[in-house]
N, CA, C and O atoms as a Tinker XYZ file with bonds, in Angstrom:
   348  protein
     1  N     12.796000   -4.936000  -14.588000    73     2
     2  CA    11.500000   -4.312000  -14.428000    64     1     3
     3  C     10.652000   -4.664000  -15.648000    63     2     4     5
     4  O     11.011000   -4.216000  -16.736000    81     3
     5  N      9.784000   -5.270000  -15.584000    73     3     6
     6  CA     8.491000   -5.198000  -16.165000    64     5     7
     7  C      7.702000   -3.693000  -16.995000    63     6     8     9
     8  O      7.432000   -2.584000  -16.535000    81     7
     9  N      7.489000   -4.367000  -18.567000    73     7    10
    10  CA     6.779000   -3.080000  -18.889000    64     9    11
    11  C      5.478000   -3.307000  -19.426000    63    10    12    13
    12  O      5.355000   -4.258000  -20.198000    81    11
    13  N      4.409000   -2.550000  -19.133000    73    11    14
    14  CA     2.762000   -2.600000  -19.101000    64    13    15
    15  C      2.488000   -1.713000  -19.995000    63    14    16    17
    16  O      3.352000   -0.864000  -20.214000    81    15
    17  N      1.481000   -1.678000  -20.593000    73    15    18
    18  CA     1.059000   -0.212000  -21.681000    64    17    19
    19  C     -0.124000    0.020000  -21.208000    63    18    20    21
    20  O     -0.720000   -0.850000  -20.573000    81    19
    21  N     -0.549000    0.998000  -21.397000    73    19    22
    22  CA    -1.914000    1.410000  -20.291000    64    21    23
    23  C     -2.329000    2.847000  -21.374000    63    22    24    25
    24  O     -1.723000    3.845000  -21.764000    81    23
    25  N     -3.831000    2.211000  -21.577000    73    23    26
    26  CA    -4.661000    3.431000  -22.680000    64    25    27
    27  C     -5.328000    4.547000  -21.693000    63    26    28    29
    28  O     -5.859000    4.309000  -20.608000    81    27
    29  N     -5.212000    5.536000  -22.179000    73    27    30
    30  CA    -5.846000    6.576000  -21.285000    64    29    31
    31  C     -6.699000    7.443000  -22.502000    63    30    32    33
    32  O     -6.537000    7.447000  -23.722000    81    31
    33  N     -7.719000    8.203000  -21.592000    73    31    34
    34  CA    -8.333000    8.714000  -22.413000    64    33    35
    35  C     -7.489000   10.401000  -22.872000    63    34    36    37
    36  O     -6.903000   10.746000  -21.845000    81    35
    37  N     -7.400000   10.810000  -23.297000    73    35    38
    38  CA    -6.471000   12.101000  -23.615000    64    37    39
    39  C     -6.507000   13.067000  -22.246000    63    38    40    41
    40  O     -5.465000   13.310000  -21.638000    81    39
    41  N     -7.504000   13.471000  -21.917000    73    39    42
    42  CA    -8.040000   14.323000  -20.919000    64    41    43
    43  C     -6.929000   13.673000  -19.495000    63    42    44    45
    44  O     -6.048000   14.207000  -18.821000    81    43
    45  N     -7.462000   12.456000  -19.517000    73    43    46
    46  CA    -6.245000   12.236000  -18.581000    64    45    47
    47  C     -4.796000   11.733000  -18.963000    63    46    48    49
    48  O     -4.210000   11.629000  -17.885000    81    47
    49  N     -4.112000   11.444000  -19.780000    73    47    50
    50  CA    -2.855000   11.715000  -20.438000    64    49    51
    51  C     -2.376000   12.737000  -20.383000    63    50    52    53
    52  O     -1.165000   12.742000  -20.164000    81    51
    53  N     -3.116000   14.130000  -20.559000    73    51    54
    54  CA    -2.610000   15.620000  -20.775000    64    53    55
    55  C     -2.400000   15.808000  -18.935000    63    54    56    57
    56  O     -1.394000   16.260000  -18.388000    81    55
    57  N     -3.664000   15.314000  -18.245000    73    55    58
    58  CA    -2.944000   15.587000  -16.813000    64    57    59
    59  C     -1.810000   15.039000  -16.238000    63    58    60    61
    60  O     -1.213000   15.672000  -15.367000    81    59
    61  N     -1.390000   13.837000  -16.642000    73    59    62
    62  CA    -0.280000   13.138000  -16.606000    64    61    63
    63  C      0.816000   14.175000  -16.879000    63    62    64    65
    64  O      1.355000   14.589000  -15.853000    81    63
    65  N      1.198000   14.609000  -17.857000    73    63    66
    66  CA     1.412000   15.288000  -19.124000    64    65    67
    67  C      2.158000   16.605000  -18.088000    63    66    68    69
    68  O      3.353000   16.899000  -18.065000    81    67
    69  N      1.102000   17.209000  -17.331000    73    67    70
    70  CA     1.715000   18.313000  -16.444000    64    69    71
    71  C      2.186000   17.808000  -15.238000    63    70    72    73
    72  O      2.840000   18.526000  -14.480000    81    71
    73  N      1.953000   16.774000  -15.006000    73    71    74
    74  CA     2.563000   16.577000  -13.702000    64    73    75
    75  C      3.813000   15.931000  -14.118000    63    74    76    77
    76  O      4.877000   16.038000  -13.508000    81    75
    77  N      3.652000   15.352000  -15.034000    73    75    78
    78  CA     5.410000   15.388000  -15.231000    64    77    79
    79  C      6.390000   16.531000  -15.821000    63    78    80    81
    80  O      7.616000   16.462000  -15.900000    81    79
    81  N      5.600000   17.540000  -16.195000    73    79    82
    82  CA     6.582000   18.674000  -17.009000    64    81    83
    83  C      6.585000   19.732000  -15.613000    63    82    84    85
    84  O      7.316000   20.716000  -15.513000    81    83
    85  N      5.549000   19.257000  -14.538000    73    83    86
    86  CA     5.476000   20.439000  -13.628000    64    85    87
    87  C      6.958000   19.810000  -13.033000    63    86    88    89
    88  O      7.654000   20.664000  -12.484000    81    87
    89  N      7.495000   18.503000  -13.070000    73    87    90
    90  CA     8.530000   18.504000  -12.382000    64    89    91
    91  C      7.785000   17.506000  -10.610000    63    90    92    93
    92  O      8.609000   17.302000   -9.719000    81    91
    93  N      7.068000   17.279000  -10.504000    73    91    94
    94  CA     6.659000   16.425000   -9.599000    64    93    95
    95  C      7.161000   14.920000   -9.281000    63    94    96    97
    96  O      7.514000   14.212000   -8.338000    81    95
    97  N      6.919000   14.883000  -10.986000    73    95    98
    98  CA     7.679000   13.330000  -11.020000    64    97    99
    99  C      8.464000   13.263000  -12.240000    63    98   100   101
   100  O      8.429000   14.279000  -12.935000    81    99
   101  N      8.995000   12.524000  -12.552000    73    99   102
   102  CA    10.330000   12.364000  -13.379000    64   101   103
   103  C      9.270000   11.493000  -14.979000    63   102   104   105
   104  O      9.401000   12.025000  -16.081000    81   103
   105  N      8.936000   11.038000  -14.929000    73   103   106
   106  CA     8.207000   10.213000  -15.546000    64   105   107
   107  C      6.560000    9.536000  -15.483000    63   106   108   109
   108  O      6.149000    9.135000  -14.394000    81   107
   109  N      5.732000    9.451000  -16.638000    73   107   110
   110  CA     4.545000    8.571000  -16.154000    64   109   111
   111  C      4.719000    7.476000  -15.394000    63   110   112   113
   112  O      3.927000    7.057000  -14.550000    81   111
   113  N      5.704000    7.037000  -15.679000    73   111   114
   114  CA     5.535000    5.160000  -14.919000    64   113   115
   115  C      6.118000    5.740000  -13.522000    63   114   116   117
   116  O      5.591000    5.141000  -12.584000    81   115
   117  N      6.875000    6.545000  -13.174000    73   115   118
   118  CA     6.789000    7.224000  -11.875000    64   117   119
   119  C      5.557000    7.586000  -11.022000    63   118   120   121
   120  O      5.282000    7.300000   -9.857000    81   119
   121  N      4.960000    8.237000  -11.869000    73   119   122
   122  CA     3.225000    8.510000  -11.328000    64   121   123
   123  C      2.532000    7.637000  -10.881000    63   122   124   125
   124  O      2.091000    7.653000   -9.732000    81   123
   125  N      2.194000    6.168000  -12.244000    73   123   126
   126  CA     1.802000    5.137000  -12.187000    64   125   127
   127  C      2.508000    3.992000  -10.650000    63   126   128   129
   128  O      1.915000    3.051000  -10.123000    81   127
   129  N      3.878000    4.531000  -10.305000    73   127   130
   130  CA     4.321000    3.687000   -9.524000    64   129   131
   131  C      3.816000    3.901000   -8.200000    63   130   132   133
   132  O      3.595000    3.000000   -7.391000    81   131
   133  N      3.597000    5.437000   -7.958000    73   131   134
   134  CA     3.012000    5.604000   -7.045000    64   133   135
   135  C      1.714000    5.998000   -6.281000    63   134   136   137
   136  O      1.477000    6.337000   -5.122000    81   135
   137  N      0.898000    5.794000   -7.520000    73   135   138
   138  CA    -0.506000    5.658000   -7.690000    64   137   139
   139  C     -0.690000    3.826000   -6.914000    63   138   140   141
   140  O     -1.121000    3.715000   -5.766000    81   139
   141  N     -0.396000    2.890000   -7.536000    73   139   142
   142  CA    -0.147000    1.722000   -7.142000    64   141   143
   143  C      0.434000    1.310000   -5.739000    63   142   144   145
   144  O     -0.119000    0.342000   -5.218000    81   143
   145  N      1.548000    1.947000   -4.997000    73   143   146
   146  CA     1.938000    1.916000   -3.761000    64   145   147
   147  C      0.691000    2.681000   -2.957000    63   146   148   149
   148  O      0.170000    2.143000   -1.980000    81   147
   149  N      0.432000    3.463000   -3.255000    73   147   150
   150  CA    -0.953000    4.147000   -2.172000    64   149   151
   151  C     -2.092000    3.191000   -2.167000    63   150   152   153
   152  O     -2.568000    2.721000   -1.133000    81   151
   153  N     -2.530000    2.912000   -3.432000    73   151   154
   154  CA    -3.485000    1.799000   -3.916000    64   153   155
   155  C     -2.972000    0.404000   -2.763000    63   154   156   157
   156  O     -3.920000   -0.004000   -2.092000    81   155
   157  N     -1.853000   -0.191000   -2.545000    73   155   158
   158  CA    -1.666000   -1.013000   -2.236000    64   157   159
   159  C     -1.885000   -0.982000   -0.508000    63   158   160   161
   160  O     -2.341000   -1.902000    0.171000    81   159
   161  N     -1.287000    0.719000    0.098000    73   159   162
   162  CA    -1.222000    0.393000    1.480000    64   161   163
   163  C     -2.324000    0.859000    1.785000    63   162   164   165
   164  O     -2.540000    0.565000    2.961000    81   163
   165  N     -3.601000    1.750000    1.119000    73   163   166
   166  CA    -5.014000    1.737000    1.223000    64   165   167
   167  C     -5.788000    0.426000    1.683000    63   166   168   169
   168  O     -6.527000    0.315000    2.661000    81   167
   169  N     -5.366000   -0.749000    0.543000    73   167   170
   170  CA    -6.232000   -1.705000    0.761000    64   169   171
   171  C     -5.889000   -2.154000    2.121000    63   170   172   173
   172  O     -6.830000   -2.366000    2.885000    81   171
   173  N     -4.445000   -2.367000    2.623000    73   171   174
   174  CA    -3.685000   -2.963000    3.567000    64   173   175
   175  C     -4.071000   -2.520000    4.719000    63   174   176   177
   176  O     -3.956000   -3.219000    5.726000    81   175
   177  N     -4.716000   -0.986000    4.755000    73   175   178
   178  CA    -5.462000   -0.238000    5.970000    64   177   179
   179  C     -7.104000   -0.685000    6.264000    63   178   180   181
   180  O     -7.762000   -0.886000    7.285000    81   179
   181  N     -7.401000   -0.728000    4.708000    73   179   182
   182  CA    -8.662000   -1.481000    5.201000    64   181   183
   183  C     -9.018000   -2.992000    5.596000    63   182   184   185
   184  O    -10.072000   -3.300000    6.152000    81   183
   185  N     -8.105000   -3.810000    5.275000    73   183   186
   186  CA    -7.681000   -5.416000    5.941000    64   185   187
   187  C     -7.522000   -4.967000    7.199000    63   186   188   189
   188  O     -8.425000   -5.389000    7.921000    81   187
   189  N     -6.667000   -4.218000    7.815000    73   187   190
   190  CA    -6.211000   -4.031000    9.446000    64   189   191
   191  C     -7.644000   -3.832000    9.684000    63   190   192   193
   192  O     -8.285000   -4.760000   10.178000    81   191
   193  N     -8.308000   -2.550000    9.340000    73   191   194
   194  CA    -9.113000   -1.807000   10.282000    64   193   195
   195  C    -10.345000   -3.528000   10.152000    63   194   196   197
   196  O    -10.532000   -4.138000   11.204000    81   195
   197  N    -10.953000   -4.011000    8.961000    73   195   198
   198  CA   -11.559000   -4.830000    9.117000    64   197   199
   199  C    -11.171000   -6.067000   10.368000    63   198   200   201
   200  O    -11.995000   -6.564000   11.135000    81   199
   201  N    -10.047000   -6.305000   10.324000    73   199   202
   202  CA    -9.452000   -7.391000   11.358000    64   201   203
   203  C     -9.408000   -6.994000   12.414000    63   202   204   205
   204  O     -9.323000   -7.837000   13.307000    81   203
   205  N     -9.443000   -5.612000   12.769000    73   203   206
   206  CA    -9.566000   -5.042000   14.283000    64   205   207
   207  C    -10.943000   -5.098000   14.772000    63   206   208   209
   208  O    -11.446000   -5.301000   15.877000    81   207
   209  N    -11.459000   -4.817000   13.427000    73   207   210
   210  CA   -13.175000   -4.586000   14.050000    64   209   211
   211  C    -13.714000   -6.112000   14.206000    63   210   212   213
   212  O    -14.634000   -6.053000   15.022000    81   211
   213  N    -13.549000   -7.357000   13.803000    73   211   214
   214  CA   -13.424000   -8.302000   13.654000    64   213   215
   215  C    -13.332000   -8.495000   15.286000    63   214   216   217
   216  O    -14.335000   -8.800000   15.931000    81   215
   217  N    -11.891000   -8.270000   15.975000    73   215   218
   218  CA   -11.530000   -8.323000   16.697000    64   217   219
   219  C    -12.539000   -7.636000   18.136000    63   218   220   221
   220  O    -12.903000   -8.091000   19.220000    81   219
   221  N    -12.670000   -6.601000   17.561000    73   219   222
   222  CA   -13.387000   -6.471000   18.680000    64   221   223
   223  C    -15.230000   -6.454000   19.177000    63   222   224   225
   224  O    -15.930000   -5.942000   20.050000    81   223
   225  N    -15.416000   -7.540000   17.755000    73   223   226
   226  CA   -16.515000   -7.969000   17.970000    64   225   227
   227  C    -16.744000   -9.154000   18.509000    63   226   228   229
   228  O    -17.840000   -9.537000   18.919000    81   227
   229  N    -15.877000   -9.677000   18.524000    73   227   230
   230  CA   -15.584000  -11.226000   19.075000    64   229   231
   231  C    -15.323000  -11.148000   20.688000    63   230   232   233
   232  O    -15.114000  -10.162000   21.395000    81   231
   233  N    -15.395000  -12.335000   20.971000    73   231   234
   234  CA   -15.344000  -12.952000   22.630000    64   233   235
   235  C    -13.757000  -12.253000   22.893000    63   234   236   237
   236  O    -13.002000  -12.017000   21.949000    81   235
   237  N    -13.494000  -12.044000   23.954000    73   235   238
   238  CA   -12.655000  -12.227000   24.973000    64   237   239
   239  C    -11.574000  -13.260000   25.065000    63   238   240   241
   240  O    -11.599000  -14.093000   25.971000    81   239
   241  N    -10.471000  -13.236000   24.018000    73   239   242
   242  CA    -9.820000  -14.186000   25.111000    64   241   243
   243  C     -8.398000  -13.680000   25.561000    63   242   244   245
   244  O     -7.894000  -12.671000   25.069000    81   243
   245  N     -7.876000  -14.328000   26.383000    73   243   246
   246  CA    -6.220000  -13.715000   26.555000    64   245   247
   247  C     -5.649000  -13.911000   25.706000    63   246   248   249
   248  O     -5.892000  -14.726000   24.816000    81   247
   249  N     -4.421000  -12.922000   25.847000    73   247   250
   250  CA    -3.536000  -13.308000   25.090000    64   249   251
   251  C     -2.641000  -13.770000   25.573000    63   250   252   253
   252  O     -2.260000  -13.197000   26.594000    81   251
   253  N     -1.703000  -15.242000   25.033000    73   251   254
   254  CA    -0.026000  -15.669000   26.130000    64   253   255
   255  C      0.774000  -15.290000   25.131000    63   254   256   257
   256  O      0.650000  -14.610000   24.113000    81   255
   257  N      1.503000  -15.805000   25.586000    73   255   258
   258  CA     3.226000  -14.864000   25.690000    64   257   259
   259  C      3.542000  -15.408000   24.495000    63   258   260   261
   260  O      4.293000  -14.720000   23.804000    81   259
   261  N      3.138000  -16.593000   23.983000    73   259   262
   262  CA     3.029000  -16.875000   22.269000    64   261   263
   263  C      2.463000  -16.215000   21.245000    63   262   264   265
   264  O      2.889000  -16.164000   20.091000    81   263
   265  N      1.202000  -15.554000   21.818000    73   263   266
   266  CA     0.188000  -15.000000   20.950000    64   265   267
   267  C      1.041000  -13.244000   20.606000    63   266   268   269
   268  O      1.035000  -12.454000   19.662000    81   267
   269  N      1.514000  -13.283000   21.611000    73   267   270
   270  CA     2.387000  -11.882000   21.318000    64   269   271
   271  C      3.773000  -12.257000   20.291000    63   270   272   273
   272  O      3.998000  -11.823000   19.161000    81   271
   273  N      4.382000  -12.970000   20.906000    73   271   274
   274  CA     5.367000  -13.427000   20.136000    64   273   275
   275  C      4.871000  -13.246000   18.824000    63   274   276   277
   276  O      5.313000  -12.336000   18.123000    81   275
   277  N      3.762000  -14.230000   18.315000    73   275   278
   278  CA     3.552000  -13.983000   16.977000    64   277   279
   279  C      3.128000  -12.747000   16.335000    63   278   280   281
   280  O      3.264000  -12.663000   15.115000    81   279
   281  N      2.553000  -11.619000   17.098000    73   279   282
   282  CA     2.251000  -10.259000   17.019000    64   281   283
   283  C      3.561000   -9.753000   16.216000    63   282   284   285
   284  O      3.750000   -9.283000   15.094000    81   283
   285  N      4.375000  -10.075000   17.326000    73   283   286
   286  CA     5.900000   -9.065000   16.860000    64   285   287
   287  C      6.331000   -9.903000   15.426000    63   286   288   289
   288  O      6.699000   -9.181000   14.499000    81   287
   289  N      6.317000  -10.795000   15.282000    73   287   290
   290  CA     7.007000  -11.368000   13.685000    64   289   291
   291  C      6.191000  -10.970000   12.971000    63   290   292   293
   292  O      6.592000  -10.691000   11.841000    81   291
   293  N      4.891000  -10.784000   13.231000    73   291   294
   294  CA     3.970000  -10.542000   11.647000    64   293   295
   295  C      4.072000   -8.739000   11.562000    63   294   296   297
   296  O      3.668000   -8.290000   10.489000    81   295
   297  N      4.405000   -8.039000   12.250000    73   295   298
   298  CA     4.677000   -6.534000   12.665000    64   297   299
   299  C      5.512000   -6.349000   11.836000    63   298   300   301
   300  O      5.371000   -5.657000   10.828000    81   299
   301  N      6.974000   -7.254000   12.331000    73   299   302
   302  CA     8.130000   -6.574000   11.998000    64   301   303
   303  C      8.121000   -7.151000   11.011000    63   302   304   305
   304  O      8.987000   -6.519000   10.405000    81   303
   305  N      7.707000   -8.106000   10.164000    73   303   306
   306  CA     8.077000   -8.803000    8.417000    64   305   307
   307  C      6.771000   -7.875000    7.467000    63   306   308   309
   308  O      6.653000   -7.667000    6.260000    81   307
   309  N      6.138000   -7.575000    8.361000    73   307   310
   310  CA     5.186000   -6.390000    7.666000    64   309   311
   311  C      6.434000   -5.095000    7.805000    63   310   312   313
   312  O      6.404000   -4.544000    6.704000    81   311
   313  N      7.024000   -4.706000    8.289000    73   311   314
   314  CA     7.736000   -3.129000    8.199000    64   313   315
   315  C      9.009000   -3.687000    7.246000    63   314   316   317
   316  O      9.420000   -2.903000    6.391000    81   315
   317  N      9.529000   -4.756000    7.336000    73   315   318
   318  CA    10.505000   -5.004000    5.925000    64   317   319
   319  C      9.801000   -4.748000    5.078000    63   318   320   321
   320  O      9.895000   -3.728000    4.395000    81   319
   321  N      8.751000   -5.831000    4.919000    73   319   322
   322  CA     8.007000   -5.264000    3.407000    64   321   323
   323  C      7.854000   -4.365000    2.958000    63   322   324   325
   324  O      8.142000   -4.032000    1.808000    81   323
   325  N      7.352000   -3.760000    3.793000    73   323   326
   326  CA     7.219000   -1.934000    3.597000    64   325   327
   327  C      8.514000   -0.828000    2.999000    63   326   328   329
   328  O      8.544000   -0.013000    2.078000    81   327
   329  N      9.696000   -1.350000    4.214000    73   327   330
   330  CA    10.844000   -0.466000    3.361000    64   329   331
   331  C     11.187000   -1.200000    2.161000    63   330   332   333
   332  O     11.452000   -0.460000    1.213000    81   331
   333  N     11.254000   -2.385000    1.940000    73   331   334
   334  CA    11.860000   -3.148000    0.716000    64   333   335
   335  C     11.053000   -2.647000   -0.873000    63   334   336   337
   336  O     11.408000   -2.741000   -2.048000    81   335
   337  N      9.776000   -2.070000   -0.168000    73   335   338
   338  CA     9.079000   -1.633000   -1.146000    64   337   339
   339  C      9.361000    0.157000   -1.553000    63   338   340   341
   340  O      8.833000    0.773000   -2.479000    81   339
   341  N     10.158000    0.584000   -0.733000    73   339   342
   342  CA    10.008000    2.020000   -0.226000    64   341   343
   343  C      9.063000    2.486000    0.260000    63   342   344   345
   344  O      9.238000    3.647000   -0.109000    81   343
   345  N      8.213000    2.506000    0.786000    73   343   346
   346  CA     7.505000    2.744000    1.320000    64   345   347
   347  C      7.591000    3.079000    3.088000    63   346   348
   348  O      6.574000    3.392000    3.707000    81   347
């Protein structure tokens, strides 16, 4: 694992500060880890929703039995990612 140092202004250090003594999380870089995983599947919601809307601004076309095919691999190597990440 990789280590980063990250300046905060006190005000938010001290909130840090209780959320780890409240027992929420075990550690800052705990906090930080999952500040970053939300951060990450946020953006990942707004790529979908953009690509849907994308989608349904555009023409009409079918879909074949390939175009699905590829549906399901990019689905399911998206949900590994996801648990591999915990998430």
């Amino acid at each position: 694992m990789q280590t980063m140092n990250v300046s905060l202004p006190e005000p938010m250090k001290e909130f840090v500060d209780r959320l780890v003594a409240g027992g929420r999380y075990s550690s800052a870089s705990e906090y930080v880890r999952e500040l970053i995983r939300a951060d990450e599947k946020r953006k990942g919601e707004e790529q979908l929703e953009a690509l849907l809307l994308e989608g349904l601004q555009s023409d009409e076309a079918p879909l074949t039995s390939a175009d699905w095919k590829a549906i399901r691999q990019e689905a399911l190597a998206r949900v590994k990612m996801t648990r591999k990440r915990g998430g």
